[in-house]
C-alpha positions as CSV (number, residue, x, y, z in Angstrom):
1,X,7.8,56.7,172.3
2,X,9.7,58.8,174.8
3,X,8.7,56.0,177.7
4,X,11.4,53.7,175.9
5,X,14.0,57.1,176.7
6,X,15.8,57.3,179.6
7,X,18.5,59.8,178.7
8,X,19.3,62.8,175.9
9,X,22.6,64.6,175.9
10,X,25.3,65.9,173.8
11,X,27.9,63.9,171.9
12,X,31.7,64.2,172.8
13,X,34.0,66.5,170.4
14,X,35.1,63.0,169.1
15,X,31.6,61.4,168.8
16,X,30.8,64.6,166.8
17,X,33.9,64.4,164.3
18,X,33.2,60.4,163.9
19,X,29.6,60.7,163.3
20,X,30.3,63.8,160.8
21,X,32.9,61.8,158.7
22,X,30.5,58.4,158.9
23,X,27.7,61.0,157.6
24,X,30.0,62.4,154.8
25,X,31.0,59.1,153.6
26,X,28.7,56.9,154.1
27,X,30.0,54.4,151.7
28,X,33.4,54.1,153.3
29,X,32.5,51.9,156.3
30,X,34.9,54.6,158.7
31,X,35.1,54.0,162.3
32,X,33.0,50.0,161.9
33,X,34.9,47.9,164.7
34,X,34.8,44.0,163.6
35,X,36.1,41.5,165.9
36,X,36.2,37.7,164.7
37,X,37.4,34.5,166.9
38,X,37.3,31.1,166.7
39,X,35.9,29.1,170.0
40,X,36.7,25.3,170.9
41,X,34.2,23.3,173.0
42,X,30.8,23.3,174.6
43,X,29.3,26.7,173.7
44,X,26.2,28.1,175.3
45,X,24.3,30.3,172.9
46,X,21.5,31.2,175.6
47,X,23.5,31.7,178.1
48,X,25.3,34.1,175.5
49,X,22.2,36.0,174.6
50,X,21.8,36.8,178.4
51,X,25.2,37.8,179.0
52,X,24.7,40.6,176.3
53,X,21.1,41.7,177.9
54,X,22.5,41.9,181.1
55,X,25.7,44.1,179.9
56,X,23.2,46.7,178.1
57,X,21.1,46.9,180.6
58,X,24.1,47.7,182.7
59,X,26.0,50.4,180.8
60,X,24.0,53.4,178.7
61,X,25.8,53.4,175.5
62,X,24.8,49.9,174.7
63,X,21.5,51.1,174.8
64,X,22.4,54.4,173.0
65,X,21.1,55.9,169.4
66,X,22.0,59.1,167.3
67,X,19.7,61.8,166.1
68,X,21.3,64.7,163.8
69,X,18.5,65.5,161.4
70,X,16.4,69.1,162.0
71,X,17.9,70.2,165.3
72,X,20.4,72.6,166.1
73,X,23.4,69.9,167.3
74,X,23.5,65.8,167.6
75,X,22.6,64.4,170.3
76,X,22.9,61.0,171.7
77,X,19.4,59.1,173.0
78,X,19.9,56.3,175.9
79,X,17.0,54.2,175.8
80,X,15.3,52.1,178.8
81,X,15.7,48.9,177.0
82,X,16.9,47.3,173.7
83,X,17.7,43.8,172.2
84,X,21.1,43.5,171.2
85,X,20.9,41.4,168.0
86,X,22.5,37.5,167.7
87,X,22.7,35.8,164.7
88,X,23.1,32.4,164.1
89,X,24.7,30.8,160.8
90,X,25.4,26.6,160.7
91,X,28.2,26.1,158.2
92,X,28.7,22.3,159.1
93,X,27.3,21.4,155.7
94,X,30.3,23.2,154.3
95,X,33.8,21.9,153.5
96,X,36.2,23.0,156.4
97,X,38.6,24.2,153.5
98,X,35.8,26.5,152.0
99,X,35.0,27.8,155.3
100,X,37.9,30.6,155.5
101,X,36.9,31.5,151.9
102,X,32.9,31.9,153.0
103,X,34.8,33.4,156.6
104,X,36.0,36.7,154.8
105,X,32.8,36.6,152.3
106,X,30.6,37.5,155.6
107,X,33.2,39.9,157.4
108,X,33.3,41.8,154.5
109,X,29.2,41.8,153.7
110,X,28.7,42.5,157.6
111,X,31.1,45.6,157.3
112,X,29.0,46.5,154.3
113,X,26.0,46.5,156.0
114,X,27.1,49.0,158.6
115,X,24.8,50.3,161.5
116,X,21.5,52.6,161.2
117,X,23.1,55.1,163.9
118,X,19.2,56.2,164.7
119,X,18.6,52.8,166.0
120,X,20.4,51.4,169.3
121,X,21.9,49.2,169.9
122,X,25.2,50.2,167.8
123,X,26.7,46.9,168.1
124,X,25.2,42.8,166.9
125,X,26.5,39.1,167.6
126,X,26.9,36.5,165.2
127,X,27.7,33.2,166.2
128,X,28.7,30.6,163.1
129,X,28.5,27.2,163.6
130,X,31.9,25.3,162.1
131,X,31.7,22.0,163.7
132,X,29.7,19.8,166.6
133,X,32.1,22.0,168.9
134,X,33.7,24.5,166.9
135,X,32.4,27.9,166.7
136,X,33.3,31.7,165.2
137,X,32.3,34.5,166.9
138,X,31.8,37.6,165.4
139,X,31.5,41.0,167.4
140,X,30.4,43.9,165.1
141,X,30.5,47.4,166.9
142,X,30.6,51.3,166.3
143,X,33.6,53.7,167.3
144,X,30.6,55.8,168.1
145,X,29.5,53.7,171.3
146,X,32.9,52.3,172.6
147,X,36.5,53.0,172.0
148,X,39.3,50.4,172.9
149,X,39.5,50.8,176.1
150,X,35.9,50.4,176.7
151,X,35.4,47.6,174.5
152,X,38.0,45.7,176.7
153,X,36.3,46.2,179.5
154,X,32.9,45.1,178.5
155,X,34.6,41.9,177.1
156,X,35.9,41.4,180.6
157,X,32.5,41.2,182.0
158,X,31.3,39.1,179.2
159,X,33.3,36.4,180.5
160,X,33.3,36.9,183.8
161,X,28.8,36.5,183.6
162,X,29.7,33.9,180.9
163,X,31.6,31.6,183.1
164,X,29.3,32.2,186.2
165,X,25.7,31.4,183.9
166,X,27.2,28.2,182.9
167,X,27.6,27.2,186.6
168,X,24.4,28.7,187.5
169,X,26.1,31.6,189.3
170,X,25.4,34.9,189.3
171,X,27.5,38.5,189.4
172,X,25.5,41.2,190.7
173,X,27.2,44.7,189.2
174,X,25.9,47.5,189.9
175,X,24.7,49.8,187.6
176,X,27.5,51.1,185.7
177,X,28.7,54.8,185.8
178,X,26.6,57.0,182.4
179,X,28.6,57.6,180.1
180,X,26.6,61.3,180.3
181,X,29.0,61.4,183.5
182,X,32.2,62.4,181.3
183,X,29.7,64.6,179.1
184,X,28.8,66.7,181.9
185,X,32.8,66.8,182.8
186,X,33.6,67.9,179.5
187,X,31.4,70.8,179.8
188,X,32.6,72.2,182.7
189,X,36.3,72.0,181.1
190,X,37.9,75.9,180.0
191,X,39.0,75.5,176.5
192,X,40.6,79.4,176.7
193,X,43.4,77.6,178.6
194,X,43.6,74.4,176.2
195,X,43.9,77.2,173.3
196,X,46.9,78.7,174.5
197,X,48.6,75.7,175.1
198,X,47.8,74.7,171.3
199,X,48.6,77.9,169.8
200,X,52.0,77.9,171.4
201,X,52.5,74.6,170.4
202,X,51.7,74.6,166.9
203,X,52.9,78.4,166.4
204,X,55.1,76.9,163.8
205,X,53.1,74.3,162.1
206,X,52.0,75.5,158.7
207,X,50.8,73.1,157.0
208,X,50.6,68.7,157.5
209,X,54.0,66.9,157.6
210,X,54.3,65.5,154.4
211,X,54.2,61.6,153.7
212,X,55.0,60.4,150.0
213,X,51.1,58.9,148.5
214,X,49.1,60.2,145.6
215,X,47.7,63.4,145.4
216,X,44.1,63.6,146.8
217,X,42.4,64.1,143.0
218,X,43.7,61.1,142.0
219,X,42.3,59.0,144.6
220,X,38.5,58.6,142.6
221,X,40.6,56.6,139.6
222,X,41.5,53.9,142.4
223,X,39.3,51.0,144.3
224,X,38.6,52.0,147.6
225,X,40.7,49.4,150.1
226,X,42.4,49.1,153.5
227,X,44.8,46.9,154.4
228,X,46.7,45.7,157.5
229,X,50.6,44.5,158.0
230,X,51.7,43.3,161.2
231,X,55.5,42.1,162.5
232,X,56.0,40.7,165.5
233,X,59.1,42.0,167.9
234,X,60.8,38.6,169.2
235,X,60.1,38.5,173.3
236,X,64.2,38.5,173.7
237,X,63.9,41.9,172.1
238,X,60.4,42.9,173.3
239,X,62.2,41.9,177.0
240,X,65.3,44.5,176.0
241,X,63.0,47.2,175.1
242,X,61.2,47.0,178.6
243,X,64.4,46.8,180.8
244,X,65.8,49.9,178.3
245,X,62.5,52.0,179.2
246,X,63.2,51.0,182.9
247,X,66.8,51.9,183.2
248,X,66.1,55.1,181.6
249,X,63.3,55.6,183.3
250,X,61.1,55.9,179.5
251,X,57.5,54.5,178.8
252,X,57.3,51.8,175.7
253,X,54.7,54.4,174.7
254,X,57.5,57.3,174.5
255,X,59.6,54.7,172.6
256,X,56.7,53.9,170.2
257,X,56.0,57.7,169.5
258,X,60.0,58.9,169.4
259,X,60.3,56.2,166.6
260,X,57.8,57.3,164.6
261,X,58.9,60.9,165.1
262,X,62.5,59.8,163.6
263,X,60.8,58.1,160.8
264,X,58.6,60.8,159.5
265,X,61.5,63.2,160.0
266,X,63.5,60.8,157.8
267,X,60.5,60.4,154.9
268,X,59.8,63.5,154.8
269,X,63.0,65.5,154.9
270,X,62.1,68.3,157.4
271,X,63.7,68.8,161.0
272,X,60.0,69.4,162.8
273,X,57.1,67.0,162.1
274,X,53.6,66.6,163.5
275,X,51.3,63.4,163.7
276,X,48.4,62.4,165.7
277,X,48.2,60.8,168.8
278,X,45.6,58.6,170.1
279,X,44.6,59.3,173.7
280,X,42.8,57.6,176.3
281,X,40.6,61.0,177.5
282,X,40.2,59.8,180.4
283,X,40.5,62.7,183.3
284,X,42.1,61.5,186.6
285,X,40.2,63.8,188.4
286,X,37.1,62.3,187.2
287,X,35.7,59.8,189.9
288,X,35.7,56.1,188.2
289,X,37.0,57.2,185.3
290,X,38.9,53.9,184.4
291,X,35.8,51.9,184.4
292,X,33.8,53.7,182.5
293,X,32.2,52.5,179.3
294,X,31.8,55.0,176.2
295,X,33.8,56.8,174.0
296,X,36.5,58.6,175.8
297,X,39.8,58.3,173.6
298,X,40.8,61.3,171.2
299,X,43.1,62.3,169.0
300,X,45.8,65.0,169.1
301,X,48.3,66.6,167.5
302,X,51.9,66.0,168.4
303,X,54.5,68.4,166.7
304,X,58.4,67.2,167.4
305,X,61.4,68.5,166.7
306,X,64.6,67.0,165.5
307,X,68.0,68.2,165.6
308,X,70.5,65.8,164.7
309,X,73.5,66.6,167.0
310,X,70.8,65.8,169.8
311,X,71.6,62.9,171.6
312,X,68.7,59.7,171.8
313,X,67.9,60.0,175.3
314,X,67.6,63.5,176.5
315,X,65.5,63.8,173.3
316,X,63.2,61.1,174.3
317,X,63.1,62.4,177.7
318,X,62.0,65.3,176.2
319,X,59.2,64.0,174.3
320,X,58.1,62.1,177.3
321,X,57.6,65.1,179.2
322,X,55.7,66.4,176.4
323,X,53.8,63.8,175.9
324,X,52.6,64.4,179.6
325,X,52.2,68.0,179.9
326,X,49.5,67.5,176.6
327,X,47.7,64.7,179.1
328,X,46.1,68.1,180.6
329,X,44.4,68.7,177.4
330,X,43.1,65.8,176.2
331,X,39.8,66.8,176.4
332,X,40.3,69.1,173.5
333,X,38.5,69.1,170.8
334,X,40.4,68.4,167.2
335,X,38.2,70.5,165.3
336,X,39.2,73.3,167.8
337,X,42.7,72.5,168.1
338,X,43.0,73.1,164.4
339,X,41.6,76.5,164.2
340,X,43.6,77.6,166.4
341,X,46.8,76.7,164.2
342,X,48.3,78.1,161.1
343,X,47.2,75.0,158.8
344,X,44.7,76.5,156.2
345,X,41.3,75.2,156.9
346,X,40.6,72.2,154.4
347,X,43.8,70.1,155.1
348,X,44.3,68.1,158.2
349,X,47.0,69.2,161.0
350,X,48.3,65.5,160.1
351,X,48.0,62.2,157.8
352,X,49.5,59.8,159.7
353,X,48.3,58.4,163.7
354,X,50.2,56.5,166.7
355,X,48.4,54.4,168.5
356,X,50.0,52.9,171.6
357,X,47.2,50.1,173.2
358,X,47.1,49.8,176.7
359,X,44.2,47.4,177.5
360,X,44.3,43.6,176.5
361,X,42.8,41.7,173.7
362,X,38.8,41.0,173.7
363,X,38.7,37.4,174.2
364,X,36.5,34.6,176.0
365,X,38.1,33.2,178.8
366,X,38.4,29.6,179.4
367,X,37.1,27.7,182.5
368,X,36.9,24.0,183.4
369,X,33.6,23.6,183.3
370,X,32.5,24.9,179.7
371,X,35.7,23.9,178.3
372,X,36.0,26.5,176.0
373,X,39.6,27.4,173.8
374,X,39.4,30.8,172.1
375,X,41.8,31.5,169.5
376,X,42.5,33.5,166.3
377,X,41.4,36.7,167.2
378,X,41.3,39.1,164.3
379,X,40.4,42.5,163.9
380,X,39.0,45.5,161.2
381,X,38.9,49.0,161.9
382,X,38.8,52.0,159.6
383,X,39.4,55.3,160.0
384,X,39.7,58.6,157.5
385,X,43.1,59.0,157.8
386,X,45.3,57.1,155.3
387,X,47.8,55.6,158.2
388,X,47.6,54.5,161.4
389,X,50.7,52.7,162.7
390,X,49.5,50.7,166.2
391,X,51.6,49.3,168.8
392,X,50.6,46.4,170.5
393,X,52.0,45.7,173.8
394,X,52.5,42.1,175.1
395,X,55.4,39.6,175.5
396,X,56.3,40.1,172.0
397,X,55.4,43.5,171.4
398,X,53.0,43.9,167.7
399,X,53.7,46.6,165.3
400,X,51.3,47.0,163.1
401,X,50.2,49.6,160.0
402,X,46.1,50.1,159.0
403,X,47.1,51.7,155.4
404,X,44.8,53.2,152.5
405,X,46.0,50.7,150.0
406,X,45.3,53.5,147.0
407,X,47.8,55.4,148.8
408,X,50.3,53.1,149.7
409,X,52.2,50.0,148.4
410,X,52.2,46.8,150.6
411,X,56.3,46.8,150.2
412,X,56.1,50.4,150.9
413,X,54.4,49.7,154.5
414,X,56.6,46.6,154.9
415,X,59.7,48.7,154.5
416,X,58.4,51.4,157.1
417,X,57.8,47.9,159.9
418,X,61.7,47.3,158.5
419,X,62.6,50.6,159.7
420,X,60.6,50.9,162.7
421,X,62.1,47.7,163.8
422,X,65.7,48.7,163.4
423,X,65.6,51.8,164.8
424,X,64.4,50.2,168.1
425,X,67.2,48.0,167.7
426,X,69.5,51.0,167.4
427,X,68.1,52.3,170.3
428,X,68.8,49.5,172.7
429,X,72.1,48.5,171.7
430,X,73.4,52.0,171.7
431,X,71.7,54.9,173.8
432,X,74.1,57.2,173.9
433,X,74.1,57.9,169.9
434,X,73.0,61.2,168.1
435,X,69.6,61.2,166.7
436,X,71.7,61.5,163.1
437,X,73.6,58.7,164.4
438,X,70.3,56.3,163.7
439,X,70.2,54.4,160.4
440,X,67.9,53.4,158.2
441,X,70.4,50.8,156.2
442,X,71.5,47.6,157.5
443,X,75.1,47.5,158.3
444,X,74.8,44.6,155.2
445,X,73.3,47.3,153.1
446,X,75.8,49.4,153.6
447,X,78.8,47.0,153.3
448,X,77.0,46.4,150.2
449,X,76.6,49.5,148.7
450,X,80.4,50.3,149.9
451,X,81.7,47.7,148.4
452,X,80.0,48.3,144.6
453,X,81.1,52.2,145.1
454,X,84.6,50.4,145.0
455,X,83.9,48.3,141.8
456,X,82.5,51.4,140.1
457,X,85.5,53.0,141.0
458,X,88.3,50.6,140.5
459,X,86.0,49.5,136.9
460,X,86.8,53.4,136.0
461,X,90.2,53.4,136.0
C-alpha cells in the first residue's frame, strides 16, 4: 500500500498532546469539531462532492492519517488520494416540528461515532434534506487535521469553487503549501531559549490557579456532559469597546484576556493567577504562513499579576506587551513548558482557557445564481479542560463559556458572562480607575444591600 503515500512526518507538540488525550479517553469525544447550518434554495449536491475532492487533493492534511501503534513516536501519513465521505439523509417525510428534535438526535450520534484516526480523511459531510429547497449541512472534523484558523480558510474556498461549479467556472489554485512545511520549521526552532523565557516566567507558579468545581474523585459519580452559554455584547457597546482599544492604543484581544485575569483573581482570592491562552502558532517568519492549512494554534500559559492600587490601563498595557513578547514562543511545546515550572507533574499549569477568534465564521456564501441563504450556524467542540471562555469578534462582539457541566452550574457560568460583561462596562466608562476600583456588584446590588444593612440596623435598636 505505500503507492497510496505521499508523505510521513512527525506530529506537532499540539497534534501529539490532542491525539494522547483522544487515546486516553477515548469515550470522551475531546477535540471532535461539529459544524451544523441550515441552507435555503437550489442546492447542488454534486457539485458539492467535487468541491470537497478538489480541496483534498489541494491541501495534505485532508488527505492525512495517524499511526501510533509499535513505533518509537506518532507520526502523521499524507496519502496520494482519498474520498472525503458525504452522506445524504431525506427528512421530508418528517414533521418540520420533529425535525429539531431528530436535528440534535444525529449531532449527538455523529459525535458519538467519532473518527478512526488510522484512516484519512479526518473529516465527513452530511447533507439532510428538510424541504424541496431547504437543507442542513453538517461538517464533522478532527482538531487533529485543522484548527480554527484553518478551518476558515478551507471554508473560504469551499465557496469560492462552489459558486464558480455552479456557473461552470473554474478556480485553478495551486497546490497548497504542506502542512510538513511548518513541521520542518518547528524542528529547526531552539527550545534552550523558549525554556528560559518559561522558567522566568513561571518561577513563581506553584501550583494551578484555583477555580471553585468538584474535586477530581468525585467526577466518576456524575454523567459526563458539556455545555455552552453565550451573551451577546450590544453593537453600541461592542462599538465603545473598539474606539476604547483605539484611543488607548489596546487590542480587543488584550481586553478579552485582562478581563478574564480580574475575574479569576476575584474567584479565586489570590493576587497572581495563570490560565491558558489559545494561540495562533503561526511564525511570521515562516513564508505563507497565513494561508496555510493544518494544525498550527497552541496553547500557553499566561501568569498575571494583580495589585490593586494599579491603575486599569498601564496594567493592561502591561499585559499587552506581555502578551507579545510570549508571541516569540509560541512554538512551545505545553508538555515542555510544564516541566520546566514548579507545578508537580500530575496537575495542569491551568483549568481554565481564553480564546480570542480572529478568523470569521464557516459559512456558504450566497450568489445570484444558486440562490442559496445560509443561516443558523451552530457549533460543538470539546476539549479536556473543564472551561474555555471564547470571544467572538464581530459587530456585536459574543462571549461565550464551553463548560464541564459536572463541574459547573449553568447559573454559575451565567453569573461569570454577568461579570465579564460588567467589568468591560467598567472599563469603558471609566479608564482611569484602580484595578480594586472594579466591581463585581451592580450599583443596584449595592444600593440594595446598603439599604437592608440600614434596616438590620435601625430593626436593632
Amino acid at each position: 500500500m505505500t503507492a497510496d503515500i505521499e508523505d510521513i512526518y512527525e506530529l506537532s507538540p499540539l497534534q501529539k498532546g490532542i491525539l494522547f488525550h483522544c487515546l486516553y479517553a477515548p469515550e470522551e469525544g475531546l477535540y471532535f469539531i461539529q459544524f451544523s447550518y441550515r441552507v435555503r434554495g437550489t442546492f447542488n449536491i454534486e457539485v458539492l462532492q467535487r468541491v470537497w475532492q478538489r480541496l483534498a487533493a489541494r491541501h495534505t492534511v485532508l488527505r492525512t492519517s495517524f499511526y501510533w501503534e509499535e513505533i518509537d513516536k506518532p507520526l502523521q501519513v499524507v496519502h496520494r488520494q482519498v474520498n472525503v465521505p458525504l452522506e445524504q439523509e431525506d427528512w421530508r417525510g418528517i414533521d418540520p416540528s420533529e425535525q429539531s428534535e431528530c436535528l440534535n438526535s444525529f449531532l449527538t450520534r455523529d459525535r458519538q461515532r467519532g473518527f478512526d484516526f488510522s484512516q484519512a480523511p479526518l473529516m465527513r459531510m452530511t447533507v439532510i434534506r428538510l424541504g424541496d429547497e431547504s437543507y442542513q449541512i453538517v461538517w464533522s472534523k478532527h482538531h487533529l487535521i485543522l484548527d480554527g484558523w484553518s478551518g476558515a480558510l478551507v471554508m473560504g474556498e469551499f465557496s469560492q469553487l462552489y459558486q464558480a461549479f455552479c456557473q461552470g467556472k473554474d478556480i485553478p489554485f495551486s497546490p497548497g503549501i504542506s502542512f510538513k512545511t511548518y513541521i520542518s520549521w518547528l524542528r529547526k526552532q531552539e527550545l534552550s531559549k523558549a525554556e528560559r523565557y518559561w522558567r522566568q516566567v513561571l518561577s513563581n507558579v506553584k501550583a494551578p490557579t484555583p477555580l471553585g468545581h468538584l474535586e477530581d474523585e468525585n467526577l466518576s459519580h456524575y454523567e459526563e456532559k458539556y455545555d455552552e452559554e453565550l451573551i451577546t455584547l450590544s453593537a453600541t457597546t461592542t462599538k465603545q469597546l473598539q474606539t476604547f482599544a483605539q484611543q488607548y492604543r489596546l487590542t480587543l484581544n488584550t481586553l478579552f484576556q485582562g478581563t478574564w485575569a480580574l475575574l479569576l483573581s476575584r474567584y479565586s482570592g489570590q493576587k497572581q493567577v495563570v490560565y491558558g491562552c489559545g494561540v495562533s502558532g503561526r511564525p511570521v517568519d515562516l513564508e505563507g504562513t497565513e494561508s496555510m492549512v493544518g494544525v498550527f494554534i497552541n496553547t500557553l500559559p499566561v501568569c498575571v499579576n494583580i495589585d490593586p492600587e494599579q491603575a486599569l490601563l498601564p496594567w493592561l498595557k502591561q499585559l499587552q506587551d506581555q502578551l507579545v513578547e510570549m508571541r516569540q514562543y509560541e512554538y512551545s511545546p505545553l508538555v515542555e513548558v510544564q516541566g520546566w515550572s514548579h507545578v508537580a507533574r500530575g496537575l495542569s499549569l491551568f483549568e481554565t482557557i481564553v480564546v480570542f477568534e480572529n478568523y470569521p465564521s464557516p459559512q456558504v456564501s450566497t450568489t445570484e445564481d444558486d440562490n442559496l441563504e445560509s443561516q443558523n450556524c451552530t457549533g460543538f467542540y470539546k476539549t479536556n479542560y473543564p472551561l474555555n471562555v471564547i470571544g467572538h469578534p464581530g459587530s456585536e462582539l459574543g462571549l461565550g463559556i464551553n463548560y464541564d457541566c459536572r463541574r459547573f452550574e449553568s447559573t454559575t457560568i451565567q453569573s461569570i458572562l454577568a461579570h465579564f460583561e460588567m467589568l468591560l462596562q467598567q472599563m469603558i466608562a471609566t479608564p482611569e480607575l484602580q484595578l480594586k476600583d472594579l466591581s463585581l456588584v451592580t450599583s443596584e446590588q449595592r444600593q440594595f444591600s446598603q439599604t437592608l444593612a440600614k434596616e438590620m440596623t435601625f430593626a436593632m435598636l
